[in-house]
C-alpha positions as CSV (number, residue, x, y, z in Angstrom):
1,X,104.2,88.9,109.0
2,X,102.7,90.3,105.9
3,X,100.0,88.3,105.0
4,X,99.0,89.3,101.5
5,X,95.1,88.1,100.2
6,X,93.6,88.1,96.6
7,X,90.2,89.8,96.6
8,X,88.9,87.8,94.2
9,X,89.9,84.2,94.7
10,X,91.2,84.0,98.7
11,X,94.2,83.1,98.1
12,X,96.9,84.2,100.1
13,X,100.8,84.2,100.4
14,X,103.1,84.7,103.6
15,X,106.0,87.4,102.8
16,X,109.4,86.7,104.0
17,X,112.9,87.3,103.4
18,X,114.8,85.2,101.2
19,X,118.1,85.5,102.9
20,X,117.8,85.8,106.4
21,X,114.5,84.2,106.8
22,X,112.3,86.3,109.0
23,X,109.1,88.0,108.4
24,X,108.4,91.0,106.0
25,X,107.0,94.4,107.7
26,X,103.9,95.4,105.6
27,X,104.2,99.4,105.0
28,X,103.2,102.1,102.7
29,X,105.2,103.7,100.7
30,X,104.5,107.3,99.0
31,X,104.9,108.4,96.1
32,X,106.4,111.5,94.2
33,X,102.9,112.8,93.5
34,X,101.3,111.6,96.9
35,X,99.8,109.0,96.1
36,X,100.6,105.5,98.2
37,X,101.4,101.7,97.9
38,X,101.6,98.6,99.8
39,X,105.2,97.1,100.5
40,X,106.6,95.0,102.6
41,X,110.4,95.6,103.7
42,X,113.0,93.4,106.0
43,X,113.8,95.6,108.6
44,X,116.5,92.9,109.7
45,X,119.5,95.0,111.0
46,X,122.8,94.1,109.1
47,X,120.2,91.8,106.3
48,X,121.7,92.1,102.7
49,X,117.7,93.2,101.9
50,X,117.3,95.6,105.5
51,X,115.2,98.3,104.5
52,X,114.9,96.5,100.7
53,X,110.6,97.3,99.4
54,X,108.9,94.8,97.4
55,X,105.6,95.9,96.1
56,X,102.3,93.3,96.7
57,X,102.4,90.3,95.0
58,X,99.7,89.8,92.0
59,X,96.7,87.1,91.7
60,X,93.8,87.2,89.0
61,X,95.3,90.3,87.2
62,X,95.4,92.6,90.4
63,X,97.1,93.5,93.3
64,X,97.0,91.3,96.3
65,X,96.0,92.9,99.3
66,X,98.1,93.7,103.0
67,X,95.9,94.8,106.1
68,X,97.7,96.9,107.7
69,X,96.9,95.9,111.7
């Protein structure tokens, strides 16, 4: 499960898909110029949201953090 964690404060939030319940995959995605982001995606087969990206959630002005284990 993606586990996402605020550097600053600790907080952290589970991602997981709204509509069929399970976990979200935490993956980079890359960009047009080659540059990368954290996402997590439902790689549910025959989910509304399969291979759907959200971007990391935000705490104290920046990006929450994913490892990526």
């Amino acid at each position: 499960m993606a586990t996402y964690t605020c550097d600053s404060c600790n907080m952290s939030v589970n991602a997981t898909c709204a509509t069929c319940d399970t976990p979200l995959v935490n993956t980079t995605l890359t960009k047009d110029d080659g540059s990368t982001v954290q996402v997590s995606q439902c790689l549910t087969s025959g989910c509304a949201n399969e291979n759907g990206k959200i971007k990391s959630p935000m705490c104290c002005g920046v990006d929450m953090s994913c490892s990526m284990a």
